[in-house]
N, C-alpha and C positions, 0 to 999 in steps of 0.2 A: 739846126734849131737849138736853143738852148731850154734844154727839160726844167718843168715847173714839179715842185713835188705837190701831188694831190694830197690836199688835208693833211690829217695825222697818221697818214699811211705812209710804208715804207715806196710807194709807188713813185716814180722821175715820170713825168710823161711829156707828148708833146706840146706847145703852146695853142696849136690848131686839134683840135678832134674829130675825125674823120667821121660825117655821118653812113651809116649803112641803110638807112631805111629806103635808097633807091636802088638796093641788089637783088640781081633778080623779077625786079620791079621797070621803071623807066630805064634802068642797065641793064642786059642781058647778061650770060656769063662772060662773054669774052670782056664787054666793055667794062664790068668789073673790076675784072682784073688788071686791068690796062689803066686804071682809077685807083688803085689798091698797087701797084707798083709805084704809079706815079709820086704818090704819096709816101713810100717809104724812100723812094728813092731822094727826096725832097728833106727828108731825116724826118721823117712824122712816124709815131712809133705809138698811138693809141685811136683804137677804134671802138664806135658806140652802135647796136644795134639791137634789138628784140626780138622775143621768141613769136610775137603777133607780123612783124616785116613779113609781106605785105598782102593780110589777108584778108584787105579791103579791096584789091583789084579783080576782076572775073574770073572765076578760074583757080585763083589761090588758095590755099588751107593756112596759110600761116607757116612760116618757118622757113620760107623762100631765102631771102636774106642769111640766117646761118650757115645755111647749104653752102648755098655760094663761097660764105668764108671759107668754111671748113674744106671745102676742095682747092680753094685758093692757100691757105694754111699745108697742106697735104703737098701740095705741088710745089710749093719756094720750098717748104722746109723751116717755117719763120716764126712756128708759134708761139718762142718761148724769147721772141724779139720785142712782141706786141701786145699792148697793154689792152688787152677787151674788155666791154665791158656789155651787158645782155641784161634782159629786162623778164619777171614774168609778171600775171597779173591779168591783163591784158585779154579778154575772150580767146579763147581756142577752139571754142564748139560751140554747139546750141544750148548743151546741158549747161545747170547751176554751177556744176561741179567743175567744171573747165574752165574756169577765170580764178580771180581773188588770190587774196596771201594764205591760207588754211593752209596748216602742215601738211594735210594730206596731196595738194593741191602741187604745195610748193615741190614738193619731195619727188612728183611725178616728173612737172617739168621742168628741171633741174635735168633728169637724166636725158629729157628727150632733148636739149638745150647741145651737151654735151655731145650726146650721138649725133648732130648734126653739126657740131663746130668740127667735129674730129678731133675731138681734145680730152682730157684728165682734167682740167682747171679753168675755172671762169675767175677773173683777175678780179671785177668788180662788177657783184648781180644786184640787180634795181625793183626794187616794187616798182611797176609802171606807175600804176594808182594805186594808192588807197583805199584798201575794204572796210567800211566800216561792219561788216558782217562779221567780224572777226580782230580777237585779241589782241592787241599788241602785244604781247605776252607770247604769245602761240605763235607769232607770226617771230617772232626775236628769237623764239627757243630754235624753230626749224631751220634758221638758217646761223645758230649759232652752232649747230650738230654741222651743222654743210660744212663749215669753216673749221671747225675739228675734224674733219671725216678728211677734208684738202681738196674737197671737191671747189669751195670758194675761197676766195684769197680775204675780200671785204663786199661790206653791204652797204646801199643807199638807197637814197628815195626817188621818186620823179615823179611830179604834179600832186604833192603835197600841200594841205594845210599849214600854217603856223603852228596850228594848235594841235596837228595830228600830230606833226613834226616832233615837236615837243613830247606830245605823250608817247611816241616811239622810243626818243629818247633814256626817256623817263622812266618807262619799262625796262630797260634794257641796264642801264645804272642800277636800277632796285635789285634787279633779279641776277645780276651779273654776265648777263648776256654778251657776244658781240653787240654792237649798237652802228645805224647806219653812218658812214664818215663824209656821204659824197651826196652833193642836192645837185639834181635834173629839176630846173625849172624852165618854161618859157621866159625868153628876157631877148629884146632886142631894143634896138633906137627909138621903136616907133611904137615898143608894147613894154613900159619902163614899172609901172605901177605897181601890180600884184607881187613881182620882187623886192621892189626895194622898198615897199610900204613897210612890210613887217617881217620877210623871210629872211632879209638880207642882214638884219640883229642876230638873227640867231643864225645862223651861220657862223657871223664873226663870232659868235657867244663859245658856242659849241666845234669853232675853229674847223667845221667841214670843209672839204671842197668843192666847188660849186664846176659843173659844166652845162654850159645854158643853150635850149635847142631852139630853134625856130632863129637862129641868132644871124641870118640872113633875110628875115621874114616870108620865109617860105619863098627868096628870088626875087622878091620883089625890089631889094636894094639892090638886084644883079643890073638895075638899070634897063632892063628890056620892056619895061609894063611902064606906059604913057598914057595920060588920060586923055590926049591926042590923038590916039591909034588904038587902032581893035588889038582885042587881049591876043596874047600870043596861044600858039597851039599847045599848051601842056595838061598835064591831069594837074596839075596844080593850081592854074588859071581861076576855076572861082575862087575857090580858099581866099587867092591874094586878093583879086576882086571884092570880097566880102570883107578882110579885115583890114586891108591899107591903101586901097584905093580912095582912098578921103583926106580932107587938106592935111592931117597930121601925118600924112604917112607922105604926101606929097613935100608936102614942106620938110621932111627929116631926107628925103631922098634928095634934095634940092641943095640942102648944107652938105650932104655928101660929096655934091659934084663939086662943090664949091673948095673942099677940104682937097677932093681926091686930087683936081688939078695942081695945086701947090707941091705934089709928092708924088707925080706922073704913075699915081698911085689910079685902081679901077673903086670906084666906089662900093662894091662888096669888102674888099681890101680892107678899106677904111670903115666899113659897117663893123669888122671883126678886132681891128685896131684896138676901136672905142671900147670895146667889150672888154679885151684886152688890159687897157687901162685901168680898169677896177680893180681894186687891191686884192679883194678876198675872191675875185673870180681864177679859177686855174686855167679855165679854156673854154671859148663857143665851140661848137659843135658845128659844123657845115658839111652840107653833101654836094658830089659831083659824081656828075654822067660822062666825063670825055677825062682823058688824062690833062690837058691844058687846063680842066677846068680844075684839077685837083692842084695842080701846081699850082695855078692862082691862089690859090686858098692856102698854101703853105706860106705863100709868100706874105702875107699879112704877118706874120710872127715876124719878119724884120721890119716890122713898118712902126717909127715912133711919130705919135702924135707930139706935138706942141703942148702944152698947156691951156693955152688961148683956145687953141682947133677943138681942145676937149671941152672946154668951158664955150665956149660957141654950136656945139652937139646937143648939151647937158641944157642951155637954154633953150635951145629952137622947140625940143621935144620935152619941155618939162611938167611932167603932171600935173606938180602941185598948186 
C-alpha cells in the first residue's frame, strides 16, 4: 500500500483503516487475529478502535476490543509497526463519572486503555463525543500532559460539531495546548451531508486528517441487503435496515454495481474508492470478520476511479 501521511502529524499510515469495533464482538479471538494478520500481511499498518468496543452486546463491560489487540499485539511482537488509534468518552459505567472528556475522567481511562492494549503509547486518542459538560480547556490541558508524559503521540475528535470543533480548536491555539489533528466523522455514499455541509471546511482550514467510519454503511454497500430478500442474520441488520434501506441508499448501492463491474472490482471496494478520492480524506475506516474479508478491504487502496465513475457517485447520491 502506499502510506498516506495523516494531517500535520509526523504519522505515514495506511490508505484503508482497519475497523476494530468487531473484536471480540461478532469476532472471537481467534478470528481476530486471522483478521489483524490478514490486514498486515496485505501492508495495512493502522488500526481504529475504543475503549466502549463492545459494551453494547450481553454480557460485555467495554474494553473487549482492546483486549483482543493487546494480546494480539503481545503475540506478533508488532506494536511499534501499527499506527493505533482508541477512543474515550464513550460510557463505561452507570455512574456520571465514567463517560465525558473531565481531566479526571480522561486521566483514568487513559491508563485502563493502555493496560488493556499492552502497550506504553497510544499513537492517536479520540474524544469519542463531545461533553458539553465540560471545558474545552480542561479537556485540551489533560491530554496535552498525556502527550508530554508520552503516553499519547496526538489527539482528535469523533462525532463532532462544527462549532465544538472549532472551539476545541480555539482553546487549544489560545492556551498553547496540544490541539486535536484527526476528525472521526460518519461519511459514506449514501450518508454525504453532515460532512461535507460544514465539517469538511474546516478540516481543509485547520489542515486535519480525516478517517470517516460507517464508510461501508454498516455492510450495507457489502451488497448482501436486497429489498428483495429478508434481512440477512447479523447484529447489524436493523441499524442498516433503519438507515439505508430506502431509495437513496438503494440507488447509491445500484451506481456501485454498476462502477464495481467496469473494474471486476466488489462493490464495498468501490464504496471505499470513492471515499478515497476526496482530497482532504486520509482513510475510511472498515471492518472485517474473516481474513478474506480484510483482504478485500486492502484491496480497494489499488482501486482508481475514473473521474467520470466519481462524478457519476457524487450525482446519483447528492444532497444538495
Amino acid at each position: 500500500m502506499e502510506y498516506r501521511k495523516l494531517g500535520r502529524t509526523g504519522l505515514k499510515v495506511a490508505p484503508i483503516c482497519l475497523g476494530g469495533n468487531v473484536f471480540g464482538w461478532t469476532a472471537d479471538e481467534q478470528a481476530s487475529f486471522a483478521v489483524l494478520d490478514a490486514y498486515v500481511e496485505a501492508g495495512g499498518n493502522f488500526i481504529d478502535t475504543a475503549d466502549v468496543y463492545s459494551r453494547w452486546a450481553p454480557g460485555h463491560t467495554g474494553g473487549e476490543s482492546e483486549l483482543v489487540l493487546g494480546k494480539w499485539f503481545a503475540a506478533r511482537g508488532n506494536r511499534d509497526k501499527v499506527v493505533l488509534v482508541t477512543k474515550v468518552g464513550s460510557p463505561m459505567g452507570d455512574a456520571p463519572g465514567q463517560r465525558g472528556l473531565s481531566r479526571g475522567w480522561i486521566m483514568h481511562a487513559v491508563e485502563q486503555s493502555l493496560r488493556r492494549l499492552q502497550t506504553d503509547y497510544i499513537d492517536v486518542y479520540l474524544s469519542h463525543y463531545d461533553d458539553p459538560d465540560t471545558r474545552p480547556d480542561e479537556t485540551m490541558r489533560a491530554y496535552d500532559d498525556l502527550i508530554r508524559a508520552g503516553k499519547v503521540r496526538y489527539v482528535g475528535a469523533s462525532n463532532y460539531s462544527p462549532s465544538r470543533l472549532v472551539g476545541a480548536l480555539w482553546a487549544s491555539d489560545r492556551n498553547g495546548y496540544a490541539r486535536y489533528e484527526l476528525l472521526q466523522p460518519l461519511y459514506n455514499l449514501a450518508r454525504r451531508e453532515a460532512y461535507e455541509r460544514e465539517l469538511q471546511a474546516v478540516c481543509r482550514e485547520h489542515e486535519l486528517g480525516v478517517i470517516t467510519y460507517s464508510s461501508l454503511a454498516s455492510g450495507f454497500f457489502s451488497g448482501k441487503y436486497r429489498s428483495d430478500a429478508p434481512l440477512p442474520e447479523s447484529a447489524r441488520a436493523g441499524g442498516v435496515q433503519n438507515n439505508y434501506m430506502n431509495a437513496r441508499g438503494f440507488a447509491a448501492l445500484d451506481a456501485l454495481r454498476e462502477v464495481a463491474a467496469g473494474h471486476n472490482a466488489t462493490t464495498g471496494q468501490v464504496a471505499l474508492a470513492w471515499i478515497l478520492s476526496r482530497p482532504e480524506i486520509t482513510a475510511p475506516i472498515a471492518s472485517a470478520t474473516t481474513a478474506d474479508q480484510a483482504r478485500e478491504l486492502a484491496g480497494a487502496a489499488a482501486l482508481r476511479l475514473t473521474s467520470d465513475e466519481v462524478a457519476h457517485l457524487d450525482q446519483v447520491t447528492d444532497w444538495r
